[in-house]
Every structure is written in C-alpha cells, then in structure tokens.
C-alpha positions, 0 to 999 in steps of 0.5 A: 612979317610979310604976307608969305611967311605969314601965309606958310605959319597958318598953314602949317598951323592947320596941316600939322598932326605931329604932336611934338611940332603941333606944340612947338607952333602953338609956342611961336604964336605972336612971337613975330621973331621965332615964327620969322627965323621958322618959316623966311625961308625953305630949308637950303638944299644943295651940294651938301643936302640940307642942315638945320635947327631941330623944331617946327617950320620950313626952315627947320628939319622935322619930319614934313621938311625931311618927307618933301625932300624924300619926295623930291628925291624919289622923283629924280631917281625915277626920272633918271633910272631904269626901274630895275636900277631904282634904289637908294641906301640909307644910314643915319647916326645917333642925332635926335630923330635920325633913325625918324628921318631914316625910316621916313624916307624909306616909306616915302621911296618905298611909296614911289616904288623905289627900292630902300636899303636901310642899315639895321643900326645906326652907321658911319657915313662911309658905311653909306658911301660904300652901301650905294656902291655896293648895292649899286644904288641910284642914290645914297641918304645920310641922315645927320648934321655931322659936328653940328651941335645937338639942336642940329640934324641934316640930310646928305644925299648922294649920288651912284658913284657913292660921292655927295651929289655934283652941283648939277644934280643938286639943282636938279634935285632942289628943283623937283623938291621946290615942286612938291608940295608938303601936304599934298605931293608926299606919297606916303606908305608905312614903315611896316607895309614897306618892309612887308612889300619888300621895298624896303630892306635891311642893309646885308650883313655883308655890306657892312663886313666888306667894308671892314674889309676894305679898311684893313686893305689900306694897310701900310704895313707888311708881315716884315715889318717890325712893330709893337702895336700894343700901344695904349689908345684911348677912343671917344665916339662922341656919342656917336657911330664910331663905337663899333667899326673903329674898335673891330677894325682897330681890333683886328689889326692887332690894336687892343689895348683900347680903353673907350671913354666910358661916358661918350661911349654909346650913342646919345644926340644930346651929347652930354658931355660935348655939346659941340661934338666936333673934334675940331675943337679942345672942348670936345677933346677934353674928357678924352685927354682925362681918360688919356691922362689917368691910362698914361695913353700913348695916343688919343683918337675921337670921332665926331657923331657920323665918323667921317673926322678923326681928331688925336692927341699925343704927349709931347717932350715934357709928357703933356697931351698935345692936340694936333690940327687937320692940317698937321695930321693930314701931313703926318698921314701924307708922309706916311702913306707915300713913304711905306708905299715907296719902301714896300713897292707898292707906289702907283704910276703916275700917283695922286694925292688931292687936298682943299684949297684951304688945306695948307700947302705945304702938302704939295711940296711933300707930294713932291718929294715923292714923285706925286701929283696933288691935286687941289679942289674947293672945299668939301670932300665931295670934290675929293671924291669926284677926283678919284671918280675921274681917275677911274674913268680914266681906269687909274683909280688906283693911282689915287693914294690919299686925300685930305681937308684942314677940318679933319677928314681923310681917306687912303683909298677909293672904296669910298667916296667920302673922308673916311674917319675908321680908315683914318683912326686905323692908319693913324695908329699903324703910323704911331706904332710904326714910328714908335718902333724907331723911337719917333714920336709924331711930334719928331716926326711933325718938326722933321717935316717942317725942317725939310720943307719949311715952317707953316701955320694955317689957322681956321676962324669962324664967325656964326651968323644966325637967323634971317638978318645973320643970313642976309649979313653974311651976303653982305659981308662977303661982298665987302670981301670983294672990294679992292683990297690991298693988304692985310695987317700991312702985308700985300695982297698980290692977287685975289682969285674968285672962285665965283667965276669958276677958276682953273676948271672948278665949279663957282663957289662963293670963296675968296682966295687972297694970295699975299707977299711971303707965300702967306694966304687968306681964304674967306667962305660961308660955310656949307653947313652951318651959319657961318662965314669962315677964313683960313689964313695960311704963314709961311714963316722961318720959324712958329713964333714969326708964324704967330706974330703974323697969323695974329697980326692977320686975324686981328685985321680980319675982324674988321671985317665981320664985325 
C-alpha cells in the first residue's frame, strides 16, 4: 500500500469512536486489499451526490463520510444564501441507517445555523423533491442508494429548484467537502438540542398532503370518461418508500382492488426477498409476478426502495405475465398522455416532451405525431429536470407534458423535478383501465405503436467493475471505446459523437454515442451510480426477430470490449 492510504487507515484507527465501524477497522488490519479498496479514494461527490458500499473508510459511506459531506453542504449554502434563505429539506428511505444519516445531517446543518426540515417517516424521493420547493429551500438531501443492492446507501443532494444539483454546483460543493476535515471541521449538535432549538423541524403534514395532491392533477381522465378502474393490481414496494403514497394516491382515485405483495410490503434495507431491488430486473420482479399469478392480477406494479421507478407486468394473449421494459412503457405512457391531451383539449402550445440519449428513439416520431417538440438530454433525470426548470424561465412551464428515461423513471408534470414513480404507478393504471375499457390490452396497444411507427429494440448490458483496479479498468476501457472503430458485428459505424466535448449544447460527459447504418446505435458510459460500464444498443428492424438477430449479433461484438 502507499504512503497515503496507509496514512488515512491509522488515522481512522485513532479517530474513530463508532463501535460498529471501530470493528469493522479492527477487521481490515494486515488485510492490505480490504484496507485498499477502504481508504484509495474519498468517496465520489458529483451530479448524483455520492453512492457506496456500507462499512469503515473513506471510501465507504457511514456516519464520518456522511458528516463531512453535511458539512461540505452547509458551507456552500451559507456562502451562497441569505440566512433567512438558509434551509434544506431532508428524506430518506428504508436502506440500512438512512434514518442515521438523515438525522446526522440535520444536526450538522443545524450546527451551522441551517435550518433542517426532515420528513417524520421514511418518503419517496419526490416527496424530497417537492419539499425543497415547497418550503422554499436552498438545498434538498435524499438519503438513499436507489435499486442499489442492500450493502449500498448513497446520498443525493439538490439544489432549490428541487432538481439533482448542475454540474456547476456540484464541484462547487465537492470543493468545500475536499476542504473539511473528517475529525476536525464537522460542527456537530445533537439531534435532540436541534429539535429543541428549532432548527431542526419535522417536515408539515401539508407538504406531504399536497403533493398527493399534485399526483392526482396529472389525471388524464375526465368525469365523461367511461372506465371500469376496479382492475385488479398487484403492488410490491420492494421494501421500500412506495407502500403508502402509491396505495392513497391509487386509493383515491378509485383503484382499489389492490392486493400488496405481503412479504416486500414494509421497509426492510435487507431486502429479503429482492437482494437487487431494482424493478429493472425479473429477480426482483418475480414474487410480485406469483402474487399476480395466484389473484389472476390484471396488472402488476413495483417500485424500487426511493420510489422514483416503477416496473409492471401485464398477462399477454395465452395469459402468461409478461415484463415490460423502461422503454416500452415510457412509449405506452408518451402515447397515452398526448393522445388524452388532444382529446380532452387540454394540449399546451407549443408542447415538450424530453427523453435520454439513451432513451429509444422511437419516442421522437410518436412526439411527432402529435404535433410535440422532444427534446433529448444525457442521461440522468436531473437533465429531465433542468429542461422544465428552463421552460419555466421562459414562463412555459406548463408546456412540459412528459419525461422519460430507459431505466424506468417518468414524470407527467413539473411539480417535481425528479422521475416520479407514484405519478407514474398512477397514470399507469388510468391507461390500463382506459384501454381496458375499449377492450385493448397494452400489449395491443405496444404492436399498434410499433405498426404505425416501425420496429425498435433497445436493450441495456451492464458490466460491474469493483474495487481500485475495477475502477481504474473502467477508465481504460472507455478509452479503447475511442479508438478508431469502424463496425460492430459487421454493421458500420457512421459517426461516433463524444459527449466529452460537450455536443449540441450539453454538458461533457464521459458517453460515447456510435451512430450505425440501419438507424441502429451503441451508447457506451460508466454509470453514475454504480461501478459500472453500461452500453445501449438501439435496432431498428422490420420486425422482433430481425431485431434480435442484430441486437445479439452487437452485444456479442461488445464483449470484446470488456472483457
């Protein structure tokens, strides 16, 4: 090991009081490799905040690395703002000692005279979004590691336009954290003497219930229209924050026959039954698809542990339950939204839709269609967020109608500034009952959309990447990515666009985009989140099968490149 690494593990041995993590450092001792992958690095800070493994380290997130980053935190907000305008609004969800770094953080704003608003109970990220901007906050903390498996928490911070802090503000941020010493500089109070202060406050009750509120505005359905919403659905919180938002919102719009997934029903960071809960994925799927099996379920619905994705399943033509993608449902959704709009008059001038890069194309023609503007940003929905922040610079905030991203997030109105899976679980279901009620099944309605517009696969692979030298490899990798590279499984490359070099107007970002013969695609970028290198490839094809074949073909290609 070098001197540093070396250096920061002794110190952490003499400063550290926390039994738990005392013991985890006691554990690392003449283990060069776990004391390595602890302390090679600080924990990355960025657009995203920062993400980790659980545990002892600098490297890690645990209750010095959160309290640093607090400080950081409070240090740029009282730079920046008035000290009346001093606040920032706190949630967190059901991830192993979320609630800990919650209230840590509110002790260490409360501490440096910030004032911290912090949800009683456990709340979706949207909820957190709609705080900041409701209270009128300078700042916004979500503690969580989203679909992350369950040795993960993370720590998302936002700015006061309720969206997931620019790039800007995040090295600003990162530099007043790089500035703070871990067991010098962390202005600490207690919880308790917070509360009392009145510094620190529990989140209204009115917050909460308006943006209920605001769920049920996004309606597409009118008193005229005619639907049977007592459609059976089955919902699985993974665990997580979803239980009680998305079964009031679905409640009181009339969807009732809901039947909970008992065992992924209350929040639990272990996650049982779903060690990876993403909804992105069959595995965690797959109780939920049970429990819809057994109640002969019309539509199934998961959210992942901050409720900001939403999966679903539907039975097909022999009965099966079959998963739909991020993709296919952001489609679905798209459709649905512009069509009720035009039908029901209530389509903006001048409308906007905004999707990912990576989000399939298709989307555009179907935009399109209806006379709509999309709008295509990196990847993340933060961008998503800076699109309708733009629009209501602009006073067109209303002219933003819908968002979306392949992995799963959406969001139908600008009273958040974050995919929003409650808005999303909600609107799923008024389009199952509505096309239900016509005798349309989303399935139908999926090949109708592929038949007017054409045939597209897009199909996400990931490759993880741990440690100091997964890290490094991933760097390495995504230089090979820019070589001179002619084709894929035969097929040409027409033109590699680097979004390093800040393309069309959008910030640098390590993502490779490959445009190819056939309006096919490779997208290739670490992930912002994980450790991990993802690539998208995108085939426009006559039909599914010659899709396959060619998306197979690709992908097989591709592995050479990561291996």
């Amino acid at each position: 090991m070098n001197e540093v690494i070396t250096k920061r593990y002794e110190t952490w041995l003499a400063e550290v009081t926390d039994a738990e993590l005392a013991a985890d450092l006691a554990a690392m001792k003449g283990k060069e490799d776990l004391i390595e992958d602890a302390f090679f690095r600080e924990l990355e800070f960025g657009t995203g905040g920062m993400r980790g493994v659980l545990g002892a380290g600098t490297n890690r997130m645990n209750i010095y690395t959160v309290a640093r980053a607090a400080q950081g935190l409070a240090n740029y907000v009282v730079a920046n703002f008035a000290e009346k305008d001093r606040s920032i609004a706190i949630s967190y969800d059901s991830r192993i000692h979320s609630f800990d770094f919650a209230r840590i953080s509110a002790a260490v704003f409360a501490a440096n005279g910030v004032h911290a608003y912090i949800y009683q109970q456990l709340m979706p990220t949207p909820c957190l979004s709609f705080a900041v901007r409701a209270l009128k906050c300078a700042a916004g903390v979500m503690v969580t590691a989203s679909h992350n498996p369950s040795k993960y928490n993370g720590y998302k911070v936002y700015g006061s336009d309720g969206c997931q802090i620019t790039t800007e503000a995040a090295d600003i941020i990162l530099g007043a954290i790089e500035s703070v010493d871990t067991f010098r500089d962390v202005k600490k109070v207690t919880f308790e003497q917070g509360l009392e202060g009145g510094l620190i406050e529990w989140t209204p009750d009115w917050v909460y219930n308006d943006f209920v509120a605001a769920v049920h505005g996004q309606s597409m359905l009118t008193e005229a229209d005619k639907v049977d919403k007592n459609v059976a659905i089955v919902y699985s919180p993974l665990n997580g924050t979803g239980l009680k938002p998305v079964t009031r919102t679905l409640s009181e719009s009339g969807f009732t026959n809901i039947t909970v997934v008992r065992e992924q029903e209350k929040p639990d960071g272990h996650f049982p039954t779903c060690p990876y809960p993403n909804p992105e994925i069959r595995e965690a799927m797959q109780l939920g698809m049970e429990y819809a099996e057994r109640e002969n379920a019309d539509l199934l619905l998961a959210t992942d542990p901050d409720c900001d994705r939403v999966g679903i399943a539907v039975r097909d033509e022999k009965g099966e339950y079959v998963l739909l993608t991020g993709n296919q449902t952001g489609l679905l959704l798209l459709d649905f939204v512009c069509s009720r709009r035009v039908a029901t008059g209530r389509m903006p001038e001048r409308p906007v839709a905004v999707k990912t890069i990576v989000s399939m194309d298709l989307a555009t023609r179907i935009a399109e269609h209806y006379g709509v503007e999309m709008r295509d940003v990196l990847t993340g929905f933060k961008f998503i967020g800076e699109q309708i922040a733009l629009l209501e610079k602009e006073g067109r905030e209303d002219a933003y109608i819908f968002g979306f991203e392949e992995s799963y997030g959406y969001l139908s109105g600008s009273y958040v500034r974050d995919k929003d899976a409650v808005d999303a679980s909600f609107l799923i279901c008024e389009m199952f009952a509505w096309y239900k009620s016509q005798g349309i099944s989303l399935l139908d309605k999926l090949n109708a959309i592929y038949a007017e517009y054409g045939y597209c696969l897009n199909n996400t692979h990931s490759y993880a990447f741990d440690g100091a030298a997964g890290f490094e490899k991933m760097k390495g990798i995504m230089q090979s990515f820019r070589g001179e590279i002619k084709a894929f499984a035969g097929i040409p490359v027409l033109e590699c666009l680097d979004y390093a070099k800040g393309l069309n107007g959008l910030p640098k970002s390590d993502v490779l985009k490959f445009r190819m013969e056939g309006n096919c695609s490779v997208v290739v970028r670490p992930s912002g989140t994980e450790p991990k290198l993802k690539a998208y490839i995108s085939v426009s094809a006559p039909d599914r099968e010659a899709a396959e074949k060619i998306e197979a073909a690709i992908a097989k290609d591709l592995e050479k490149y990561f291996a």
